[in-house]
N, C-alpha and C positions, 0 to 999 in steps of 0.2 A: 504494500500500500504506500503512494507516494502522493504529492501534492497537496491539494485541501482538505481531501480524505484524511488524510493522515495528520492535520493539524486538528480536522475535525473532530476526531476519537477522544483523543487527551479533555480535548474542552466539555463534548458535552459526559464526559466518565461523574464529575461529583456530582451533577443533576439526577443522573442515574443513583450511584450513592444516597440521595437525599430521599428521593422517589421511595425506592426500596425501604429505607430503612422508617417512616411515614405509613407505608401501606404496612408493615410491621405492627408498629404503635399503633395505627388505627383497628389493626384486627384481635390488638390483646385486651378482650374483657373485661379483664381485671385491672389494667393502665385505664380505657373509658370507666371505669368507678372511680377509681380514684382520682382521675381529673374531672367527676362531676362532683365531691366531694371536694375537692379543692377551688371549682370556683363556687360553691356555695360559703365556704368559709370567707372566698373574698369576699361576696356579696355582701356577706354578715358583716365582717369588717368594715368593708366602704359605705355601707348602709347602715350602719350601726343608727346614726340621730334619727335616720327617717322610721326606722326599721321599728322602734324601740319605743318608741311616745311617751318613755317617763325617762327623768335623767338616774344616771345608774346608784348616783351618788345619795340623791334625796330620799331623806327616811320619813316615813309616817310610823309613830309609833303606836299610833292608834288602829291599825290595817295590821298588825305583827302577824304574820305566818296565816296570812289569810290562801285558799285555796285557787286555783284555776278558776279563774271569770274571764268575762268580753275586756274589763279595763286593763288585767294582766292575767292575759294567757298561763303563765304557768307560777301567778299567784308571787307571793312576796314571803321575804325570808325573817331573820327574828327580830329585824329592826326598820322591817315598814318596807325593804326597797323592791324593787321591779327583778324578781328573777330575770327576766325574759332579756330586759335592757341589760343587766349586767352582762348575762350568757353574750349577749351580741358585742359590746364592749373590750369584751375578753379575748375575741377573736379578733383583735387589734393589736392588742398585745400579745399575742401568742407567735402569728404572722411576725411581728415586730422582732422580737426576743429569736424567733429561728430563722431569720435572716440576719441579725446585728451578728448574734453568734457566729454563725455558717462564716458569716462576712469575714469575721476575727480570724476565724480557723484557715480558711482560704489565705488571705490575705498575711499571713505568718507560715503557715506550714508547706504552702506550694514553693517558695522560695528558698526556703530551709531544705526541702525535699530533692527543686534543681542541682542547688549548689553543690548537694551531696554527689548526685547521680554526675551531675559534671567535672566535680574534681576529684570523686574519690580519695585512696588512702586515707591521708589521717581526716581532713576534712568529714567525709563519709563516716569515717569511725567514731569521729567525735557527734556528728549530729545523731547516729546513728545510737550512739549509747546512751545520750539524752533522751529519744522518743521510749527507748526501751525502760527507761527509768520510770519514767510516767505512765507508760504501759502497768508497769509492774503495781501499780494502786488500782483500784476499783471506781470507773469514772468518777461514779458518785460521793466517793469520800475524797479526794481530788478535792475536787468542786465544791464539799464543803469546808474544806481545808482553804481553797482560795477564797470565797464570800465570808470566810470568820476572818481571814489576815486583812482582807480590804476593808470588811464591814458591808451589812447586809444592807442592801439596796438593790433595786432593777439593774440601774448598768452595770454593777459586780457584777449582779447573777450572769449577764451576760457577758462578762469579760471572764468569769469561771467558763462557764456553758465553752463559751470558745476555745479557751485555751485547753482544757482537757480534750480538745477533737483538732488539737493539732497536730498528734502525729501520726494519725489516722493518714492526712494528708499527703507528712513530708514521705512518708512509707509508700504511699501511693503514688506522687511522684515522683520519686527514687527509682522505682522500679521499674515504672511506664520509662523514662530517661533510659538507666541500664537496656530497656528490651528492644528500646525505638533506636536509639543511637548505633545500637552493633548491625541493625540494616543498611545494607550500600544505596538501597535507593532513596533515603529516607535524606534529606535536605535542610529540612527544619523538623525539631525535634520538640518542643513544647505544643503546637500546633496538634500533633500528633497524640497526646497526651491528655487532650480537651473529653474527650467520651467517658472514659471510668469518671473524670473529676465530677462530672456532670450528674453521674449515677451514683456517686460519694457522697456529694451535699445535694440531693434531693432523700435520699436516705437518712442524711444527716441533721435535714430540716425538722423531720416529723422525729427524729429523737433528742434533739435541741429543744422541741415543747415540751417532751415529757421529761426530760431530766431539770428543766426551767419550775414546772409546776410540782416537782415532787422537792425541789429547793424551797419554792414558795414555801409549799404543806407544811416543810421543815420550820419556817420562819426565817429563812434567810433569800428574801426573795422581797419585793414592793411593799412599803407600809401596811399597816390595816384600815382594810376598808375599802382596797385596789379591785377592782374589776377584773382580775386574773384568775385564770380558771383554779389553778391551784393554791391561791391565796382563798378564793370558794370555797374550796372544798376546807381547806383545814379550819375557814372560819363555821363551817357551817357539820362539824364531824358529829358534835353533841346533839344535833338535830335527827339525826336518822330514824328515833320510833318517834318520833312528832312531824315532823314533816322529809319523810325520807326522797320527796323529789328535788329537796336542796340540796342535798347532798348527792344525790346519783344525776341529775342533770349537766352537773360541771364535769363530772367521770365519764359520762360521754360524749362531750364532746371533746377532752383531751386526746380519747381513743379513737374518738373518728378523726380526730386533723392527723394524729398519729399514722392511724390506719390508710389516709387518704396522701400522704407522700410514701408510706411504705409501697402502695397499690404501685405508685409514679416509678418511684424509683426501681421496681422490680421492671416495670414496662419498656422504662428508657435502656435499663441495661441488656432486654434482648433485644432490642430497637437496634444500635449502638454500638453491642460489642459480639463481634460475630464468633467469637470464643463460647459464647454463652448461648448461644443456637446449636 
């Protein structure tokens, strides 16, 4: 093949690429759940004021732990406020908190991860015995190890959340570099690298809320009185034989925003990574 044929091949190959791996995603079931589940949580989130018709914040003390009506759908908690509003409220900060995170984590650990895979020896050895370090503790106590030394607030919790899913990252990096870099046809080498990352922190997203809300639960997570799913729940634990939909309301939907990137992020990776087909 010679001429414009042959310039032609090269050009239209990633539209093909793009095509295929689209028709993929779009026939995996379980990736359409979880991307209808995730734009319901946007909705929630960017719709929160219109959504909601009481603010999240305002108590009537006189309404406490009143039942399901037309004025609040799923009735008020033990100090007057709008379940419904807060639930919608929360998927603002939930969104919030598994992107600032994710953000962190990327943003520190992909470069941590090149440097490694690019300069090897000690370099490599050194970042490499660093992520193992922090490997070596259990996210969770990590992370509450990092919001006691900062002090408990939202952006801690998110600058814990992050930094504990940094070497998930540099590991992930590291390794896509080493596998991409030893091919002759391979020209640019982070470029290359972009698919797992992809399939890393969408996975990463829907476990950045749950580890965010089980920090809250703890107390080390947004003052009291925050619209966060798991600051809900732990304010609301004492409530379960008197009004147990304040309690189980905020549990579901930690596990469905959860469930609904875990859905994504399995979808992208057979989309994606043809290892995994």
């Amino acid at each position: 093949m010679s001429g414009p044929a042959a310039a032609a091949a090269p050009a239209h190959a990633p539209s093909r690429i793009r095509d295929r791996r689209l028709r993929a995603l779009l026939r995996n079931r379980a990736a359409l759940a979880g991307a209808l589940l995730l734009l319901l949580l946007v909705v929630a989130a960017l719709g929160a004021d219109l959504l909601a018709g009481h603010d999240p914040l305002a108590q009537a003390l006189d309404r406490r732990l009143e039942g399901p009506s037309a004025e609040y759908p799923l009735g008020t908690d033990d100090l007057g406020r709008d379940v419904l509003a807060r639930l919608l409220h929360g998927a603002r900060y939930s969104l919030l908190i598994g992107g600032i995170s994710v953000g962190i984590a990327v943003a520190v650990g992909v470069p941590l991860g090149a440097v490694a895979g690019y300069a090897g020896g000690r370099v490599d050895a050194l970042v490499m015995r660093v992520t193992d370090v922090m490997l070596a503790f259990p996210s969770i106590v990590l992370a509450i190890a990092i919001v006691a030394a900062l002090g408990a607030s939202l952006p801690n919790l998110m600058i814990a959340v992050g930094v504990v899913a940094v070497p998930g990252y540099a590991r992930q990096v590291r390794a896509s570099v080493l596998l991409v870099k030893a091919e002759d046809y391979v020209r640019t080498v982070m470029p290359n690298c972009i698919a797992p990352l992809i399939v890393l922190a969408t996975l990463d997203y829907g476990a950045a809320i749950l580890e965010a809300a089980a920090l809250s639960f703890l107390g080390l997570g947004p003052e009291v009185g925050t619209p966060e799913w798991g600051k809900m729940l732990a304010e609301a634990q004492n409530l379960f034989s008197l009004a147990p939909r304040v309690v189980i309301a905020p549990g579901l939907c930690i596990s469905a925003a959860v469930l609904a990137f875990n859905l994504m992020g399995d979808g992208l990776r057979d989309a994606l990574d043809p290892r995994a087909r």
